[in-house]
N, C-alpha and C positions, 0 to 999 in steps of 0.2 A: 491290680492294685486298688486297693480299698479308696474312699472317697471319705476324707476327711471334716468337709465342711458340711454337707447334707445325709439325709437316710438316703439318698440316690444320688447318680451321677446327672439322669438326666433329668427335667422338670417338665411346667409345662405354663407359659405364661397365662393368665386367664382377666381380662377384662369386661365386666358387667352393665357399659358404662351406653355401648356405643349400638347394639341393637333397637329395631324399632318397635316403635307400641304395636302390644301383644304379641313379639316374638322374642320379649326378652328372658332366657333360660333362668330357670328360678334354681334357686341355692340349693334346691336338694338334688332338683336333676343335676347337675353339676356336680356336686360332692362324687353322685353314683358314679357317672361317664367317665368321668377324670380317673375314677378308682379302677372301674372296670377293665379301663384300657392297662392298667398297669401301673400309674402312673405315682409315687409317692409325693412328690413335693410338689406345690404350685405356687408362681410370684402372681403377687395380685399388684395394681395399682393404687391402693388406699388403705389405709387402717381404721377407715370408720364405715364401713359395708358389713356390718355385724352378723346378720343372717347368714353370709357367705359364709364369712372366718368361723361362726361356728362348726357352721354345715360339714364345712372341712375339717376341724378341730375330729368331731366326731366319728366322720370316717377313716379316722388315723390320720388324715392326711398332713404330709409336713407344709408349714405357709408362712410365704416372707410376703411383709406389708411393707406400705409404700408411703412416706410422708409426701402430698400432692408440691407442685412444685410452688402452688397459692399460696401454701403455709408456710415456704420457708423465711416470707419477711417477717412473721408473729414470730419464729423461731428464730433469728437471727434475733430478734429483739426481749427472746426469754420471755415471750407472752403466757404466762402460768397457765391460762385455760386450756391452750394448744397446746401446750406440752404435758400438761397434768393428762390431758384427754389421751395423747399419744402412750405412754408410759401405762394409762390404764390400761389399755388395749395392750399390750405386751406383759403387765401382771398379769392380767383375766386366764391368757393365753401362753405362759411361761413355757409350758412343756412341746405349744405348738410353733410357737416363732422362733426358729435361733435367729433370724435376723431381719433386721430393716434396712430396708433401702429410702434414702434420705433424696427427695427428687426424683424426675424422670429425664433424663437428657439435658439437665438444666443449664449448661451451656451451647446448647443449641444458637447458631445465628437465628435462627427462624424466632426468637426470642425476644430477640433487639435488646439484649442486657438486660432485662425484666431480673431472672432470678440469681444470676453470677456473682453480685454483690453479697447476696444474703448466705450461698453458701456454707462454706467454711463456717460462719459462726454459728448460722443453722446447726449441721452436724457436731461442732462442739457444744453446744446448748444445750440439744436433746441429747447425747451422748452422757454429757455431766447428770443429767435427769435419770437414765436409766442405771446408771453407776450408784448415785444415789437413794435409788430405789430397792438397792439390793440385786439386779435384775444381770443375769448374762449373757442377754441378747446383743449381740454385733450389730455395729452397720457399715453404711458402706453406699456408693454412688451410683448407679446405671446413669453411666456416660455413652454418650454416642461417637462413634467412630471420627467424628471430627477434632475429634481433643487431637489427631494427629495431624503433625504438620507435614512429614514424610514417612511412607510406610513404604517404600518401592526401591530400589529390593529392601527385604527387611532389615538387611546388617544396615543399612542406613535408618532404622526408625528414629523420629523423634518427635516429640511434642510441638503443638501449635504455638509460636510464639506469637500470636497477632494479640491485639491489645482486647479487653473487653468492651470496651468504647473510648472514642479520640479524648476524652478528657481524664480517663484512667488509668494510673502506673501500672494498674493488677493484668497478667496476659492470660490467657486460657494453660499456659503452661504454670505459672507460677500458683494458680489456683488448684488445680489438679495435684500440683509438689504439696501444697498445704493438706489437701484431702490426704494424701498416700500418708505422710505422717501422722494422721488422725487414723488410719486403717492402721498401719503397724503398729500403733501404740496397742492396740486395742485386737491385735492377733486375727484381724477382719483377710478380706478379701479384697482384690481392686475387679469391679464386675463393668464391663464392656458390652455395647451391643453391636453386633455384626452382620451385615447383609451384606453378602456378592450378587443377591439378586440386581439391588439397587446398584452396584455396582459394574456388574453385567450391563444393564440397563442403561446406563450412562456413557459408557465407554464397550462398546458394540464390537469392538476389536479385541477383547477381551476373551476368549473359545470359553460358550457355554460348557464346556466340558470340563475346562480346570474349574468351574464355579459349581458343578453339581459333583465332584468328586467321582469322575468317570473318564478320567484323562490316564489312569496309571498307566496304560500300555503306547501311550502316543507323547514322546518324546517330545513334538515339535511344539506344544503348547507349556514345557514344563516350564519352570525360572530356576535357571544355576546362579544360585549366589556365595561364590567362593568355595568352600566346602559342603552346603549344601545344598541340596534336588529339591523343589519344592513341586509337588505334581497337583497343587490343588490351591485356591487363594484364601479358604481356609487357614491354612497350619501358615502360608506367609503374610495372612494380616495379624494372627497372631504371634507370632514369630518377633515382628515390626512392634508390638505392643512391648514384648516382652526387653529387647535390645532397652528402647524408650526408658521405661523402666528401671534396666541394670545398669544403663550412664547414668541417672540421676540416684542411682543408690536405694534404690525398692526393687530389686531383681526378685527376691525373697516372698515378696508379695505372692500367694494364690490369686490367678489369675481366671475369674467366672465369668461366662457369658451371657451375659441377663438377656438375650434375644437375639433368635437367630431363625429364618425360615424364611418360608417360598411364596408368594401368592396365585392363587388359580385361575387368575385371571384381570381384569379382561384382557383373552391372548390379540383382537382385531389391535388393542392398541399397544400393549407389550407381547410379540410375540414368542418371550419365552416364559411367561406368567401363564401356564395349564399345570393342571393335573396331576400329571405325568411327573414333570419336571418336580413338582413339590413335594409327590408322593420320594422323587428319586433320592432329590436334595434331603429332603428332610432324613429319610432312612437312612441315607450314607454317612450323615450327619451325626446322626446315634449311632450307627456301627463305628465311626472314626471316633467320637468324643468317649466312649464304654471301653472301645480295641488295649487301651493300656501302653500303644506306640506312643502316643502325644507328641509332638512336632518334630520337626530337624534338630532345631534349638534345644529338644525338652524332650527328650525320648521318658519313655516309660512311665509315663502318666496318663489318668485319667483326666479329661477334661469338663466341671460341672460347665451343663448349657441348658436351658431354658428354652424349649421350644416357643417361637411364636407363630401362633398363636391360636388357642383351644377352637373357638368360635370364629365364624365369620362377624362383622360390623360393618352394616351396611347402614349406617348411618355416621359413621367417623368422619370426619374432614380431611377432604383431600389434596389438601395443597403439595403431598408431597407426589401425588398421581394417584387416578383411579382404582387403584391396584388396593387401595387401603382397605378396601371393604373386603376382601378378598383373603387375608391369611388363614382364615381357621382351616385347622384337621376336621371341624364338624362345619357343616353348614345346615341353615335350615329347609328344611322339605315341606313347601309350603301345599302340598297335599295333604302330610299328616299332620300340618300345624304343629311339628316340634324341630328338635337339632337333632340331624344323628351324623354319623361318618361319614365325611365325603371319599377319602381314601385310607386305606389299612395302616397301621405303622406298629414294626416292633419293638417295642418300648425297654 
């Protein structure tokens, strides 16, 4: 089944942001690597990293940019510079953006309410901007898995009702309803980011094997939920997205997964963060997201997913664990002072 929203089904996240001096990959080694491997689309986190967006532009490659989630108070407030600037970058690059992603996780608690407020009119802001420009670039939110309030089993999904902070009516559900109506209107996508690693990780009771999609012959780890087998926690978080969704009346919605992958380590303190396991996850990953099954709920589709993540960053902040430095498919080889492949994958 063909893949309607991208030139590929699968992608490949790429952050420039978070390596340290003198081993940050430069825009062209990147454009190559990313091509090399197969790779057609890549999300980035920015729309003002110009070198990159070309680099990629050039090599064919397809690229969704990223409004920071710093910018969405000047956008919530139609700040002309910021969004003149945004809207340039999407003219410049018409043929290579079909879309932007508006924030990164911006309802994160790790936020403390910073950017929830500004949302919604952020995206309709810059939405009206690029309408107005002539432009038929999409957007759309990279939400983090906590917009769920219940995902377990999935016929039970639904949204987060907690409030965005004690002094306002708005909840993480009602903001999320405002976005999807903003995606439908505008024929967009609703894009999610997914970790069972994290999940694995937290709840240890969990069989790493429904998380790395190698459970299909071991019955005892599956979830029966009514009519259907879920043999992997993949297809029942999104599954749980998707229910979520088709009670609030956005079933309809294409559902994207803006980030999803393994980290290599460090295994002393997460012992299921190697190698191994990433190389596993990630490839099953792409074979399950390309295969054309698509879930219990959703048979016969392809599923677009965003590997994360291209490089390691070993300088990122890790409040969420150690592990953060650790996603890339490429690491650096500080022998030959550059990034090459940590493990194979086929794309």
């Amino acid at each position: 089944m063909s893949n309607p929203i991208f030139n590929s089904i699968i992608g490949v996240n790429f952050s420039n942001t978070f390596q340290s001096s003198g081993q940050q990959v430069s825009a062209a080694t990147a454009a190559s690597q990313i091509s090399e491997a197969g790779i057609k689309t890549v999300k980035m986190f920015t729309y003002n990293q110009s070198d990159c967006i070309t680099a990629f532009a050039n090599t064919g490659l397809q690229i969704l940019v990223d409004v920071p989630n710093d910018d969405l108070q000047a956008c919530a407030g139609n700040d002309k510079t910021t969004i003149d600037a945004i809207v340039q970058v999407l003219s410049d690059n018409s043929n290579a953006i079909p879309t932007l992603c508006v924030g990164n996780e911006p309802l994160g608690s790790w936020w403390n309410n910073a950017y929830a407020p500004y949302l919604v009119d952020a995206l309709t802001n810059i939405k009206a901007a690029i309408t107005k420009a002539g432009l038929s670039t999409k957007v759309t939110v990279p939400f983090n898995y906590a917009i769920m309030g219940v995902s377990y089993p999935p016929s039970a999904g639904a949204f987060n009702k907690s409030k965005i902070s004690s002094s306002s009516k708005k909840t993480i559900k009602s903001i999320v309803l405002e976005v999807c109506k903003i995606l439908a209107s505008d024929n967009s996508a609703f894009m999610i980011n997914v970790y069972p690693f994290i999940t694995q990780n937290n709840q240890r009771s969990i069989s790493l094997k429904y998380c790395l999609f190698t459970a299909e012959n071991d019955k005892s780890v599956w979830v029966i939920d009514g009519s259907y087998t879920y043999k992997n926690i993949f297809d029942a978080m999104y599954d749980a997205l998707y229910v979520a969704l088709e009670n609030n009346g956005y079933g309809s919605l294409p559902i994207v997964i803006g980030e999803a992958g393994w980290p290599t380590g460090p295994n002393t303190t997460y012992p299921s963060a190697t190698t191994a396991n990433a190389q596993t996850f990630n490839q099953n990953l792409i074979n399950h997201c390309t295969s054309g099954n698509g879930t219990p709920r959703n048979s016969g589709i392809n599923i677009p997913c965003f590997i994360f993540e291209m490089y390691d960053e070993d300088t990122k902040p890790t409040g969420a664990g150690t592990f953060e430095h650790d996603w890339g498919v490429y690491g650096y080889n500080s022998t030959k002072k550059d990034y090459e492949v940590k493990y194979p994958l086929t794309w």
